[in-house]
C-alpha positions as CSV (number, residue, x, y, z in Angstrom):
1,X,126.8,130.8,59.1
2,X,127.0,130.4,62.8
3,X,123.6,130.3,65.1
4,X,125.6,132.7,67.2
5,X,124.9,135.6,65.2
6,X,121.9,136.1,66.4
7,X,121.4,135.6,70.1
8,X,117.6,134.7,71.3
9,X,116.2,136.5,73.9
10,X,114.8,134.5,76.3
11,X,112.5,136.9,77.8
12,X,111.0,136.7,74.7
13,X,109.5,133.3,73.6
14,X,106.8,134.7,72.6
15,X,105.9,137.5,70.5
16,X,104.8,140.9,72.1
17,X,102.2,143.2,70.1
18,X,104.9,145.7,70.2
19,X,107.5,143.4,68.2
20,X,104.0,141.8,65.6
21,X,103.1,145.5,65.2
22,X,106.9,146.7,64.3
23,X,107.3,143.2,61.8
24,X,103.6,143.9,60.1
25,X,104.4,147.5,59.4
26,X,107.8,146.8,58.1
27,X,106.3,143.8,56.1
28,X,103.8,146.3,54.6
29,X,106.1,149.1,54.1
30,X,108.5,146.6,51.9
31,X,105.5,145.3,50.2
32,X,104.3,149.0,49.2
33,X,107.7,149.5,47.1
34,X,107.8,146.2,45.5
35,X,104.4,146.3,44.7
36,X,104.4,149.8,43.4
37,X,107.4,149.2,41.2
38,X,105.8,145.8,40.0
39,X,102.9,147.3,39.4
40,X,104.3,150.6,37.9
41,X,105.7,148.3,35.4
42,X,103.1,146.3,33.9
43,X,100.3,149.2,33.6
44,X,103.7,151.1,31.9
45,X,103.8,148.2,29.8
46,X,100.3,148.3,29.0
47,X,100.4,151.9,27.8
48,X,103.8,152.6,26.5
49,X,106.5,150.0,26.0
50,X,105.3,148.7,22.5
51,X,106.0,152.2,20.9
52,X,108.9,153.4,22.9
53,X,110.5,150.1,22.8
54,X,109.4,147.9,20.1
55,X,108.3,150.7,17.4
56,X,109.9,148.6,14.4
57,X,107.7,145.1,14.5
58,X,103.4,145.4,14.0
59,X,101.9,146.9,16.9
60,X,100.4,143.4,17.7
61,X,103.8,141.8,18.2
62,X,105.1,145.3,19.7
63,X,101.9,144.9,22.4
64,X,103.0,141.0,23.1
65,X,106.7,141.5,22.8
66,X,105.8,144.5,25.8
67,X,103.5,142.0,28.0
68,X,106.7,139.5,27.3
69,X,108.8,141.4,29.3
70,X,106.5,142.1,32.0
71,X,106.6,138.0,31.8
72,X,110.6,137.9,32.4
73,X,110.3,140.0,36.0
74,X,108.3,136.5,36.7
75,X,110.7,134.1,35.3
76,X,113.7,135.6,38.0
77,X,111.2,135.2,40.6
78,X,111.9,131.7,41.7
79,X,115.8,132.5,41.1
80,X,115.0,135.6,44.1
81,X,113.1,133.1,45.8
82,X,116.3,130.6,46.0
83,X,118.4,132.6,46.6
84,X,117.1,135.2,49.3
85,X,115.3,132.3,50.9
86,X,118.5,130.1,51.4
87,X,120.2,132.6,53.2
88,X,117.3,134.4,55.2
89,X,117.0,130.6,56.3
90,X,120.5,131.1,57.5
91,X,121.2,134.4,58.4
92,X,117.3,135.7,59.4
93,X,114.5,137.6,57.6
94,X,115.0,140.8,58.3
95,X,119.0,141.2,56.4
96,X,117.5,139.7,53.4
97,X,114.5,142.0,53.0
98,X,116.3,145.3,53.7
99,X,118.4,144.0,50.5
100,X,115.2,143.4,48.7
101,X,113.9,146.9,48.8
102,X,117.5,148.5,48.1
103,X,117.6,146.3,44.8
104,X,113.8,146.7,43.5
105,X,114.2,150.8,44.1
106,X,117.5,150.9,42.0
107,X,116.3,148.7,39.2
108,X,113.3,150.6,38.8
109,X,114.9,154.6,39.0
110,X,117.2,152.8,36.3
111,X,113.9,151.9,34.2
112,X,112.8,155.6,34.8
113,X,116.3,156.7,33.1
114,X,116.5,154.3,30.0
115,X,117.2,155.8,26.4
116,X,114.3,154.9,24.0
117,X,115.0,152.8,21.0
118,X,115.2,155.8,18.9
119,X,118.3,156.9,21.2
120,X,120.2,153.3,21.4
121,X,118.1,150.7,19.0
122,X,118.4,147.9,20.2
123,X,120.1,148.0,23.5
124,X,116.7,149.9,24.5
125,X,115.0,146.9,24.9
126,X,117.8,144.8,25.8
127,X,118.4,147.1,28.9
128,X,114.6,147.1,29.9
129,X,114.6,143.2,30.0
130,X,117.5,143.1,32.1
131,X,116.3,145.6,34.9
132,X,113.0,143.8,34.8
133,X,114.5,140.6,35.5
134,X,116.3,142.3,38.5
135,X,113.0,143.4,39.8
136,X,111.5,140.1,39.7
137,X,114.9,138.5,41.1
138,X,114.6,141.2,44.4
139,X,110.7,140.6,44.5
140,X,111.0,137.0,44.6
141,X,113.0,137.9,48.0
142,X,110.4,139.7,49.4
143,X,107.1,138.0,49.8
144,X,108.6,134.9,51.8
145,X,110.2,137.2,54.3
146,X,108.0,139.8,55.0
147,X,105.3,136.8,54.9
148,X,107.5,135.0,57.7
149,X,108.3,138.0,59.7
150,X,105.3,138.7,60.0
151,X,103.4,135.8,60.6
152,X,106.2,134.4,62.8
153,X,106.0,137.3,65.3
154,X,102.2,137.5,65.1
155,X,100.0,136.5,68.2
156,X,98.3,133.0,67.6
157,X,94.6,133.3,66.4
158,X,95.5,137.1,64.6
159,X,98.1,135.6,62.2
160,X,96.0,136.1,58.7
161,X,95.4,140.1,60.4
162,X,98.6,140.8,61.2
163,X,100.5,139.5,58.1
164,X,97.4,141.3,55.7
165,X,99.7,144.2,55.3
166,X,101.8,142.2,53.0
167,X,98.9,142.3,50.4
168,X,97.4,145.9,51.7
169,X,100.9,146.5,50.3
170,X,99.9,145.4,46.7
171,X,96.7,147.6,46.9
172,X,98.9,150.8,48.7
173,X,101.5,150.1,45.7
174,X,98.6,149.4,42.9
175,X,96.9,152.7,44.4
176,X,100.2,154.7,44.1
177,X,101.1,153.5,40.8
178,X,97.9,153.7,39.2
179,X,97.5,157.1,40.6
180,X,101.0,158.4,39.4
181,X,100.2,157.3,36.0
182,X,97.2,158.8,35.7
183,X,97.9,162.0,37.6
184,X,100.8,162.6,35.0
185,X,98.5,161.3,32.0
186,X,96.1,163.9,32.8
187,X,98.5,167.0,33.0
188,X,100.3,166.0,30.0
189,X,99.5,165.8,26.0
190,X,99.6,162.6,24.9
191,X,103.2,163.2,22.9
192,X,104.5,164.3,26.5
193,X,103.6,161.0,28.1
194,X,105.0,158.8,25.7
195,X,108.1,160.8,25.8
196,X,109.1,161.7,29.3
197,X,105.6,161.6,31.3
198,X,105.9,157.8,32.1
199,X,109.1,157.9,33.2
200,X,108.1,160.1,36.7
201,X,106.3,157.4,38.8
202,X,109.8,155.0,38.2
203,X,111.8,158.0,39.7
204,X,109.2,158.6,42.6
205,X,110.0,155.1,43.7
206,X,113.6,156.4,45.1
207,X,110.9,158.3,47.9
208,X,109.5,155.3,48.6
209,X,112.4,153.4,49.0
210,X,113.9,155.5,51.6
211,X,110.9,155.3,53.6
212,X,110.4,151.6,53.6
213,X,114.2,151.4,54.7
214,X,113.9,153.6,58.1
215,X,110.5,151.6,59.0
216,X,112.1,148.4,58.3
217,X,115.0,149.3,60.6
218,X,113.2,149.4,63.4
219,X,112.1,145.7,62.8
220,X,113.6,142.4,64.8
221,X,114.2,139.1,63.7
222,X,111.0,136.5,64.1
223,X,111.0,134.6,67.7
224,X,110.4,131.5,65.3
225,X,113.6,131.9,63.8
226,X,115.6,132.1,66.9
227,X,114.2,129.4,68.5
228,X,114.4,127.2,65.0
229,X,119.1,128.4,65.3
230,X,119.0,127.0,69.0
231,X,116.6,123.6,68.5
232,X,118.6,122.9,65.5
233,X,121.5,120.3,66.2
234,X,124.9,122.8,65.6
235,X,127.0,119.5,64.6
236,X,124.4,118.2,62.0
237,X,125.5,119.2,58.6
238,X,122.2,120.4,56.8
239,X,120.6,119.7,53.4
240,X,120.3,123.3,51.5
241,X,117.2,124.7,52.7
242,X,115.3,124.6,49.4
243,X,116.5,120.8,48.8
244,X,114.9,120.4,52.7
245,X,111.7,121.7,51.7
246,X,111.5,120.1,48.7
247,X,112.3,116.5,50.1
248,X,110.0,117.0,52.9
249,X,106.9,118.4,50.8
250,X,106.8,117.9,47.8
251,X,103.5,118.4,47.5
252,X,102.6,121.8,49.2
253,X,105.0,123.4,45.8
254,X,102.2,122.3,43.3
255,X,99.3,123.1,46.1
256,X,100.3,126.6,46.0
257,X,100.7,127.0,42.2
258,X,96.9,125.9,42.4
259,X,96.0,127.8,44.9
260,X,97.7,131.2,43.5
261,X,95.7,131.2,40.5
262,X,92.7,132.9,41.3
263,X,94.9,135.7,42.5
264,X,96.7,135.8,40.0
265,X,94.4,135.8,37.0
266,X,91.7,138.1,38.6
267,X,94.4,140.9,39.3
268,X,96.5,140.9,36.6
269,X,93.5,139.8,33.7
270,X,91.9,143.4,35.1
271,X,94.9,145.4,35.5
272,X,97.2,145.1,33.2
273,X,95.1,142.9,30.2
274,X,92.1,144.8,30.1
275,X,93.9,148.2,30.0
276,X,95.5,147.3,27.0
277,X,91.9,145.8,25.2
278,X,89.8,148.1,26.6
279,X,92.3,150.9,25.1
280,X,93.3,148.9,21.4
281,X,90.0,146.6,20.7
282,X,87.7,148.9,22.1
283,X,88.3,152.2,22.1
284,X,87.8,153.2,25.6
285,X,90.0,155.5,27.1
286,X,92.9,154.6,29.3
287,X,91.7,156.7,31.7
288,X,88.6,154.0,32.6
289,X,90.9,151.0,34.0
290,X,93.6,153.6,35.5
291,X,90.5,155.0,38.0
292,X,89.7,151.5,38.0
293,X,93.0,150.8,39.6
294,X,92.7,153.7,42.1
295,X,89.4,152.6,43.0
296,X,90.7,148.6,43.4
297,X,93.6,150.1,45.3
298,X,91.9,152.3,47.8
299,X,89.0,149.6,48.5
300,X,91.6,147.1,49.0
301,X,93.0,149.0,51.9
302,X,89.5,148.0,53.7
303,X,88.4,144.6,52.1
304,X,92.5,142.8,52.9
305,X,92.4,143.1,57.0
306,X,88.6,143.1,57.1
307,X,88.9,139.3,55.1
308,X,91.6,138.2,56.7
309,X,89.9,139.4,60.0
310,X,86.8,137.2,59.1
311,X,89.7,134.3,57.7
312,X,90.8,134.8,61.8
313,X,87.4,134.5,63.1
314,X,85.5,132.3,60.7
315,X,88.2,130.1,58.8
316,X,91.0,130.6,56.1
317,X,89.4,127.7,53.8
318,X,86.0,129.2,54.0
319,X,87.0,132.4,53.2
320,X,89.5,131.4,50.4
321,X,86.8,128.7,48.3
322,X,84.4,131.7,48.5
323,X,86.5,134.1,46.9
324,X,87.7,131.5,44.0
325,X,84.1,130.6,43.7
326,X,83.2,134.9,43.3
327,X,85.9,134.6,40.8
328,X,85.1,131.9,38.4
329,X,81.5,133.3,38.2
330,X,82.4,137.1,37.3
331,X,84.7,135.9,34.4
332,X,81.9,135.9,31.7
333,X,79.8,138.8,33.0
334,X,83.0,141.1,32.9
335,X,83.7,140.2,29.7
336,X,80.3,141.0,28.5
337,X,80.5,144.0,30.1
338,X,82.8,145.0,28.3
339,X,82.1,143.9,25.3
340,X,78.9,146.0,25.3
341,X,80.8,148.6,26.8
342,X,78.9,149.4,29.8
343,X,80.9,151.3,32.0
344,X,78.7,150.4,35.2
345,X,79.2,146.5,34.5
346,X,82.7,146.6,33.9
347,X,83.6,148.8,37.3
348,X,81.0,146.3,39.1
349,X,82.6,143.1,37.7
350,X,86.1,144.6,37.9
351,X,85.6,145.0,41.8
352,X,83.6,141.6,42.0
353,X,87.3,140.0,40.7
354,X,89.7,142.4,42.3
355,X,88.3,143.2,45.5
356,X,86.4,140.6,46.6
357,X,87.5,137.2,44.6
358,X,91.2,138.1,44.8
359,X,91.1,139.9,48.4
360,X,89.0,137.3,49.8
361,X,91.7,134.6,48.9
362,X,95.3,136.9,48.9
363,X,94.3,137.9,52.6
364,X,95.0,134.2,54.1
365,X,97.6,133.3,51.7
366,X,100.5,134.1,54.5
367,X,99.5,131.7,57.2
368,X,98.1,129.1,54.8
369,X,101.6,129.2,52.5
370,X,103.9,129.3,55.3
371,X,103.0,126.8,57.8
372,X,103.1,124.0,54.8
373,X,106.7,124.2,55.7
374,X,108.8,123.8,58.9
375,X,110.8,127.2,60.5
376,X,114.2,125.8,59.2
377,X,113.4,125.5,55.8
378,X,110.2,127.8,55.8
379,X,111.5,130.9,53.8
380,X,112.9,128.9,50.9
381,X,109.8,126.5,50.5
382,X,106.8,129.2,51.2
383,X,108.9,131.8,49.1
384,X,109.9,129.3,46.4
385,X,106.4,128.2,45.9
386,X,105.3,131.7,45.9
387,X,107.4,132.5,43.3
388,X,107.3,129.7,40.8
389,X,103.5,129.8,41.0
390,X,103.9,133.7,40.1
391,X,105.6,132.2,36.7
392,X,103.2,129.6,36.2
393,X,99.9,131.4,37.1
394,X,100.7,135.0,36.8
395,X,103.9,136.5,34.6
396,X,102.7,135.5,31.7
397,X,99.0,136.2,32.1
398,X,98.4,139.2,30.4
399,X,100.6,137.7,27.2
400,X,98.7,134.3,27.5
401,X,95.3,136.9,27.0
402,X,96.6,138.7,24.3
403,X,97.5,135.4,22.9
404,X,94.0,133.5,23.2
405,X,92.7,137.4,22.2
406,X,94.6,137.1,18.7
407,X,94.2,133.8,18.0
408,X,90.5,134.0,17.9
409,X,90.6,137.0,15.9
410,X,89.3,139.2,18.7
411,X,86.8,137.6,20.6
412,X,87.1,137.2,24.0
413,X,85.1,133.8,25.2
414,X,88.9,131.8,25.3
415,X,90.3,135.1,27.6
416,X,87.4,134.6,30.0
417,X,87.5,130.5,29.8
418,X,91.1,131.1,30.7
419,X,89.8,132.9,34.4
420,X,87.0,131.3,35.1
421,X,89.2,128.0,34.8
422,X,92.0,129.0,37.2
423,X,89.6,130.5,39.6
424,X,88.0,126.7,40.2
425,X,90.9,125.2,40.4
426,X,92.2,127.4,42.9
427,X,88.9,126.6,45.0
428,X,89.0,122.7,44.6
429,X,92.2,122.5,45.6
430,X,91.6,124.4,48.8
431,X,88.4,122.1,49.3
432,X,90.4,119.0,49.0
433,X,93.2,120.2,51.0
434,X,94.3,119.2,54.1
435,X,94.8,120.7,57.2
436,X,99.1,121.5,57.5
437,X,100.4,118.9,59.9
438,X,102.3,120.4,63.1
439,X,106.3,120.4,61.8
């Protein structure tokens, strides 16, 4: 497309608070819906999908043929990433994630509609993998624009604050999920849930949708962006944006899968794997890591800006090895804790790796992803990187437990191994990183 779509305003090189305020709150408004239909999904998953879905294999397979699919939404993230970061590297952020959130809200109502496999057989299941793939493709959108938009338009020295929404999102959207889900399971019989109850909180995300899509009108495009369409030379024919980030650096793609790991075993290890073995191994009630969620959600509303704040103040690589570090030494103890079934421990050590390990290094992850990669190419490199990482490090998480989980009959040493290990080598590769050179 033509630069002249979008005309820069020159009384505008820099950002305003006005216009940073306006992209944070759309970026976080976005990031609420995705999050909470993510979200919704795997802690559905964790609960329900194996009997509703899969009722005709062992309830071992029917648990890891549900975590599979949660795994698919992961596997179209990169494919969202591509393709939503190719043309909001042409056209601007802001088009691309106002079709995000229109995509993510109809694929999940759909979920909340879908015939069991006692109504259709197979197609049941067929149907739920598809629309979770269709989340994941309109996620994988999301997080590099709303990261860009918001950083972009942010005032320099407040760029981890003002872009924290993005991941206050995630907590606003686990909090909402979590309590949907349990507000429902508490007011129905257990029959009533596994019928109909669970399907609520997927319809509830229509609500949300329409709210996310009148605050993110009121957005503008990124100054960055517009002064990225007039520096660039019109008459140069361009390498696709992905292929430009790609050639350019290499490197930062496999930094960020390293880097993403801590977040992404700490949250989804207590969220959606421990709800299932606290609930089938244990014989805790599902109750205990659904007000866990609440609690991670509601805390993480405080802990994401106050972090990122300190990342602001104090240092994004300081902040981000601490929180890996926080991370790889609650892996054991939370397992223990729950193995002895102390309810104190496991809330302690569930916050320990949710609110401080994973806030601690989510909060800076917008500035520190997105300026690996020049403004012309920026969206498709941060988003893609995002996105593949969330495939490597994070999709299949909750499987890879239940995997380790049955292959050693039950015990759960490999399961905390697993986290303790991506936890350090998220924080050695942020000690041996380098500082981003100036593109």
């Amino acid at each position: 497309m033509d630069s002249t779509l979008i005309t820069p305003r020159p009384d505008k090189e820099t950002p305003s608070v006005n216009r940073a305020r306006r992209a944070a709150w759309g970026s976080f408004a976005g990031a609420v819906v995705d999050w909470f239909d993510f979200l919704l999904y795997g802690i559905t998953a964790a609960l329900v999908f194996n009997s509703e879905f899969f009722p005709q294999v062992d309830p071992a397979m029917g648990t890891l043929a549900a975590f599979a699919t949660f795994g698919v939404g992961f596997l179209f993230r990169p494919l969202g990433g591509i393709v939503f970061g190719h043309f909001g590297d042409r056209l601007g952020r802001k088009r691309m994630l106002m079709m995000t959130v229109w995509i993510m809200g109809i694929a999940t109502a759909c979920i909340g509609i879908l015939p069991s496999f006692s109504a259709i057989g197979w197609w049941a299941p067929a149907l739920l993998v598809t629309l979770r793939a269709i989340q994941g493709f309109a996620v994988g959108g999301e997080w590099g624009g709303a990261a860009l938009l918001a950083v972009e338009s942010a005032p320099s020295g407040k760029k981890a604050f003002y872009s924290s929404g993005i991941q206050m999102g995630y907590g606003v959207g686990l909090l909402l999920s979590t309590g949907l889900v349990s507000l429902i399971s508490s007011m129905t019989t257990n029959e009533q849930f596994l019928s109909w109850g669970w399907r609520l909180p997927f319809l509830f995300s229509i609500v949300l949708v329409l709210g996310a899509l009148w605050v993110r009108n009121g957005m503008e495009e990124s100054v960055e962006f517009e002064r990225a369409l007039v520096e660039q030379p019109k008459q140069t024919k361009k390498r696709l944006p992905v292929f430009e980030a790609l050639i350019r650096h290499p490197g930062a793609f496999l930094k960020i899968i390293l880097l993403r790991l801590c977040e992404l075993l700490t949250m989804y290890i207590v969220t959606a794997f421990a709800l299932n073995y606290s609930t089938h191994n244990l014989g805790l009630s599902r109750e205990l890591f659904l007000n866990i969620g609440l609690l991670i959600g509601g805390i993480s509303c405080l802990t994401i800006p106050l972090f990122a704040w300190m990342a602001d103040r104090f240092g994004r690589r300081r902040i981000y090895i601490t929180g890996a570090f926080v991370g790889a030494l609650s892996a054991f103890p939370f397992f223990m804790a729950l193995d002895a079934r102390s309810i104190a421990g496991v809330v302690v050590f569930s916050l320990m790796l949710a609110n401080i390990a994973h806030d601690m290094v989510v909060c800076v992850q917008q500035p520190m992803f997105t300026e690996m990669f020049g403004a012309g190419y920026r969206y498709s490199g941060a988003g893609v990187g995002y996105q593949v990482a969330s495939v490597v490090g994070g999709g299949f998480t909750p499987f890879i437990a239940a995997s380790l989980l049955t292959l050693s009959g039950g015990e759960w040493h490999y399961v905390a191994l697993y986290l303790m290990a991506g936890c350090l080598l998220s924080a050695l590769t942020a000690i041996f990183m380098k500082a981003p050179q100036p593109h």
